[in-house]
N, CA, C and O atoms as CSV, one atom per row, in Angstrom:
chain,resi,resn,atom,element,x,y,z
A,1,UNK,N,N,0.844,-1.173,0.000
A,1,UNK,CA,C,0.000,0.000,0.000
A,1,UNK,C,C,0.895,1.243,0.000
A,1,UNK,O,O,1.590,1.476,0.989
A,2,UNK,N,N,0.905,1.911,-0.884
A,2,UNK,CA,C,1.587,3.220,-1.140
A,2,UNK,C,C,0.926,4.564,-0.152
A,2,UNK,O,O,-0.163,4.537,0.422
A,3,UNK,N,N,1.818,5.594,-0.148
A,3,UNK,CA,C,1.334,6.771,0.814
A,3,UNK,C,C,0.415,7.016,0.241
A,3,UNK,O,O,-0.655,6.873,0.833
A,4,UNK,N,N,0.401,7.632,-1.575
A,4,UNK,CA,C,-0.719,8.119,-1.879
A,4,UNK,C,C,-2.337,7.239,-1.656
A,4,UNK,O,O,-3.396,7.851,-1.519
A,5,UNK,N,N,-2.259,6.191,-1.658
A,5,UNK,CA,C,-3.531,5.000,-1.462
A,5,UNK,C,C,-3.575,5.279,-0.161
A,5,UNK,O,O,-4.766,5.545,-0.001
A,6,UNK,N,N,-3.022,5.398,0.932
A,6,UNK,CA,C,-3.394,5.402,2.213
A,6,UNK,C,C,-3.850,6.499,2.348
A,6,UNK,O,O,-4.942,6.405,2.908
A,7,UNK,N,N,-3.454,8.024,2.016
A,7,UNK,CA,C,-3.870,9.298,2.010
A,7,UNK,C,C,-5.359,9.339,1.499
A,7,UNK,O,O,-6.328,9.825,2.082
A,8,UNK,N,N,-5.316,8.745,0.333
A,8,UNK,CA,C,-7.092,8.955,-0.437
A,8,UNK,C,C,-7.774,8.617,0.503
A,8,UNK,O,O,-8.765,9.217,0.918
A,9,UNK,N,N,-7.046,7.064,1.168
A,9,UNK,CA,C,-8.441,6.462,1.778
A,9,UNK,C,C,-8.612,7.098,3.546
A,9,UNK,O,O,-9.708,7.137,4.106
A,10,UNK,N,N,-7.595,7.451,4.063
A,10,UNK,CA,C,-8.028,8.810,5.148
A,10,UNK,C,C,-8.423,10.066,4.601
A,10,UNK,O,O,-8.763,10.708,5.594
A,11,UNK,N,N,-8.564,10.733,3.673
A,11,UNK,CA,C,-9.364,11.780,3.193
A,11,UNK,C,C,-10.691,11.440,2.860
A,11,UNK,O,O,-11.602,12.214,3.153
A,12,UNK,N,N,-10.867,10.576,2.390
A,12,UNK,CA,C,-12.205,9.846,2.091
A,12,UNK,C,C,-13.088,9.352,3.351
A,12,UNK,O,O,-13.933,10.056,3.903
A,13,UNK,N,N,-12.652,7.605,3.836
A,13,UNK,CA,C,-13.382,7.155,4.865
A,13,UNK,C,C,-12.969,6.909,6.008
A,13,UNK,O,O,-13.517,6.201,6.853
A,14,UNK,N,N,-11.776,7.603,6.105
A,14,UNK,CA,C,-11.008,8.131,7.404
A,14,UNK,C,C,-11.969,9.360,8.006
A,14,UNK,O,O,-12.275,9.209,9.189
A,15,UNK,N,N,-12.476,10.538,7.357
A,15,UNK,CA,C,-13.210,11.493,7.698
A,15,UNK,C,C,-14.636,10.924,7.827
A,15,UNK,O,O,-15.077,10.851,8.974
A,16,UNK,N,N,-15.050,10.705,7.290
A,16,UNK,CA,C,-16.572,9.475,7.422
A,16,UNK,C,C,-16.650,8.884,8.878
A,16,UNK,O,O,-17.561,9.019,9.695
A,17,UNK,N,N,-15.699,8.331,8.974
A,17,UNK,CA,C,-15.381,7.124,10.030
A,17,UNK,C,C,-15.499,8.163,11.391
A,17,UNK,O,O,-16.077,7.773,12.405
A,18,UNK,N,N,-15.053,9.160,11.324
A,18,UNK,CA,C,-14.707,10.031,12.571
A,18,UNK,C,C,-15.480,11.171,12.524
A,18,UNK,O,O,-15.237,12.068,13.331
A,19,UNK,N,N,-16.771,11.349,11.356
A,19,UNK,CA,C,-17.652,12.085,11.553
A,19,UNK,C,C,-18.790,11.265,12.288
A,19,UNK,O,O,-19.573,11.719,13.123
A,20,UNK,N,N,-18.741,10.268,11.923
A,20,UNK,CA,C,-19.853,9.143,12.756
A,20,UNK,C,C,-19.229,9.385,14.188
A,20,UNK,O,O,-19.658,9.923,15.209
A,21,UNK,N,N,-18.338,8.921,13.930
A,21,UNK,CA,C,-17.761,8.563,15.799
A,21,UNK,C,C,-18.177,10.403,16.531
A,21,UNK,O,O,-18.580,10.302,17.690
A,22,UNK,N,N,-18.136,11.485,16.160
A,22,UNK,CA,C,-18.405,12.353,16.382
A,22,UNK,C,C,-20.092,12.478,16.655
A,22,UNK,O,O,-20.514,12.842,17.752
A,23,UNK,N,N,-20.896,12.170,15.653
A,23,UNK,CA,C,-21.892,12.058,16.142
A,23,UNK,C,C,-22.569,11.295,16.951
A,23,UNK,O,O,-23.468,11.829,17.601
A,24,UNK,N,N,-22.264,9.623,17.139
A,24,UNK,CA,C,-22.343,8.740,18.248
A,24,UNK,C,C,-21.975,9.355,19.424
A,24,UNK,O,O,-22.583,9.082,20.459
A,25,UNK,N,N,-20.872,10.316,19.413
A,25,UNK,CA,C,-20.438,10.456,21.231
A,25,UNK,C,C,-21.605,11.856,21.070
A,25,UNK,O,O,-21.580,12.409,22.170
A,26,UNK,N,N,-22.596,12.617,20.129
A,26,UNK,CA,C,-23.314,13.865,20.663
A,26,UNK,C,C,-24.327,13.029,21.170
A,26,UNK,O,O,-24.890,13.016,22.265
A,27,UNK,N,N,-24.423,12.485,20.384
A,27,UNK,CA,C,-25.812,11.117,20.416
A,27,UNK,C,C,-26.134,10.843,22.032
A,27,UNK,O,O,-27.165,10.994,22.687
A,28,UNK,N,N,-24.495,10.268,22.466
A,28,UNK,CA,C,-24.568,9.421,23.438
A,28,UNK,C,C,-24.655,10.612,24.749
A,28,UNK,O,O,-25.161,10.187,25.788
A,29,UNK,N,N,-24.251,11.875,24.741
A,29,UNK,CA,C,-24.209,13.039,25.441
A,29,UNK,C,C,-25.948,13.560,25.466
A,29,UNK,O,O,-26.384,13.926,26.557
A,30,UNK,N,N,-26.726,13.574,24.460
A,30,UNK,CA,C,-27.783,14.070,24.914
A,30,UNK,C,C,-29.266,13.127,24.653
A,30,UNK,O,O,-30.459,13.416,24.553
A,31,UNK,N,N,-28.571,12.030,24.614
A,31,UNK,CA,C,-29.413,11.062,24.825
A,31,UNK,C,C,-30.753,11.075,26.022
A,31,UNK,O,O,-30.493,11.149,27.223
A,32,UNK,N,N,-32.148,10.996,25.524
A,32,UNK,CA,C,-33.034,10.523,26.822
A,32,UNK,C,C,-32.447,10.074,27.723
A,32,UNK,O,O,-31.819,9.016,27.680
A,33,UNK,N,N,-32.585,11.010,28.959
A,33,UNK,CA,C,-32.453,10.470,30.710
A,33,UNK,C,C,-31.133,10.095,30.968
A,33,UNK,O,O,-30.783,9.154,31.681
A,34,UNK,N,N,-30.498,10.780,30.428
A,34,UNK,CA,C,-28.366,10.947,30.670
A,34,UNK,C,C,-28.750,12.621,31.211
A,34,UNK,O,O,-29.265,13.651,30.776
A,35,UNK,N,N,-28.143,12.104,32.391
A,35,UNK,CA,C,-27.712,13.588,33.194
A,35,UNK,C,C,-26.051,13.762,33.652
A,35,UNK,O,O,-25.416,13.095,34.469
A,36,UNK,N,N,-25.735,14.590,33.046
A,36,UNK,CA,C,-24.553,14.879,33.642
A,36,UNK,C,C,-24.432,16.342,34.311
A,36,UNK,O,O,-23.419,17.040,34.341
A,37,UNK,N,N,-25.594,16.613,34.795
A,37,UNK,CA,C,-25.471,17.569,36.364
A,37,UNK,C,C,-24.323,18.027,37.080
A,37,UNK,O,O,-23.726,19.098,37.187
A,38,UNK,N,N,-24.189,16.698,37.604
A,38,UNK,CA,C,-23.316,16.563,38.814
A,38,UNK,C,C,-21.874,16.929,38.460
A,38,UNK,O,O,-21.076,17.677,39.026
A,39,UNK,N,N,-21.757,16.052,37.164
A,39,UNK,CA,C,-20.166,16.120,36.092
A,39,UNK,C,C,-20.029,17.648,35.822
A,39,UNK,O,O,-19.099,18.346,36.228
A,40,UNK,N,N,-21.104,18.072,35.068
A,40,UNK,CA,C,-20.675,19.591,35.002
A,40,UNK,C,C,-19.941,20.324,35.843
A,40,UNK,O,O,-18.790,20.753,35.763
A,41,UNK,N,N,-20.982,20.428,36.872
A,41,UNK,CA,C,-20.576,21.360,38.562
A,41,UNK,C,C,-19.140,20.709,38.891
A,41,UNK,O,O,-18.600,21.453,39.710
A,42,UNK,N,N,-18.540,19.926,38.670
A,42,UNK,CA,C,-17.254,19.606,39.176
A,42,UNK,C,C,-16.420,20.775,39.557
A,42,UNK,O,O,-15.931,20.974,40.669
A,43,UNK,N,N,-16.314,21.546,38.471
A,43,UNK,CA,C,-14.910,22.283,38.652
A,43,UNK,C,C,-15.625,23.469,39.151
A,43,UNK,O,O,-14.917,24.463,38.991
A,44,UNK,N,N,-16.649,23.717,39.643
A,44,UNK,CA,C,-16.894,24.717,40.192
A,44,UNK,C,C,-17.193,24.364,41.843
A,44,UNK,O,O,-17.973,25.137,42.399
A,45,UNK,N,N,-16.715,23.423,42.532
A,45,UNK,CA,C,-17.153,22.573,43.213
A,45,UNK,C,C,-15.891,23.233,44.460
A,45,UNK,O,O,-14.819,22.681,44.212
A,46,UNK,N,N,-15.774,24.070,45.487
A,46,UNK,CA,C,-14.806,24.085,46.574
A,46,UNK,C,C,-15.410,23.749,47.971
A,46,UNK,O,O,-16.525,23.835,48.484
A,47,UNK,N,N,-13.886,23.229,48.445
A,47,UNK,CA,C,-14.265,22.221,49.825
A,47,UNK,C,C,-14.985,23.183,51.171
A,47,UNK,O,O,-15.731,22.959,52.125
A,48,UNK,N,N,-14.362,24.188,50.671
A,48,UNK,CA,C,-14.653,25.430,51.754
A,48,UNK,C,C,-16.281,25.712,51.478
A,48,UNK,O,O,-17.040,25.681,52.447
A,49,UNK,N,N,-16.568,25.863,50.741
A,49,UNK,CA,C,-18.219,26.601,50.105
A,49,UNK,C,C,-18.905,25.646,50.033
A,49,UNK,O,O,-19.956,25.931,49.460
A,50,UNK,N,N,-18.824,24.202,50.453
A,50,UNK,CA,C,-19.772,22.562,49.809
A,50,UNK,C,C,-21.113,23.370,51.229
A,50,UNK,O,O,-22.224,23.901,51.200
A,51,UNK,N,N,-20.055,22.986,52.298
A,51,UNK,CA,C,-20.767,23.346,53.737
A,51,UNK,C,C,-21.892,24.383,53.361
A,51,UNK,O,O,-23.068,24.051,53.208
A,52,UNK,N,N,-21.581,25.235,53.273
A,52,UNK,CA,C,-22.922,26.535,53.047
A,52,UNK,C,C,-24.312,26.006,51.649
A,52,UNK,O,O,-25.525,25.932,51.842
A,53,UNK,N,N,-23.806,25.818,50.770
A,53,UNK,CA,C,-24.221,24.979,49.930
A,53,UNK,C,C,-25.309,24.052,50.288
A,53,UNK,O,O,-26.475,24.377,50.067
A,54,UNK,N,N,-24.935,22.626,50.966
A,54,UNK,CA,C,-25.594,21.501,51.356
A,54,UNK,C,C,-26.380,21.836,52.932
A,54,UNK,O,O,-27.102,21.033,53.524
A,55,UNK,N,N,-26.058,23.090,53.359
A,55,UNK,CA,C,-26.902,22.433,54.688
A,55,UNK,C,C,-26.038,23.309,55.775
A,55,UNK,O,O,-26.269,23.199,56.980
């Protein structure tokens, strides 16, 4: 298999291949009854401020 044959076929169904996989992971992100709440708030999340927060 030569560079140029390997090049066509990642310009071609190399981009295909990883536009799917792109849409499977939006797919899988806003899928019915997937919450990622909790994941979000992470980085806004300090040990000092939880206390006032929760109670």
């Amino acid at each position: 298999m030569s560079y140029e044959t390997m090049r066509h076929f990642a310009d071609s169904w190399g981009l295909i291949f990883l536009f799917v996989v792109f849409l499977a992971a939006v797919g899988w992100a806003f899928r019915p009854g997937s919450s990622y709440r909790e994941q979000a708030d992470i980085p806004f999340k300090h040990d000092d401020h939880e206390d006032q927060r929760h109670g």
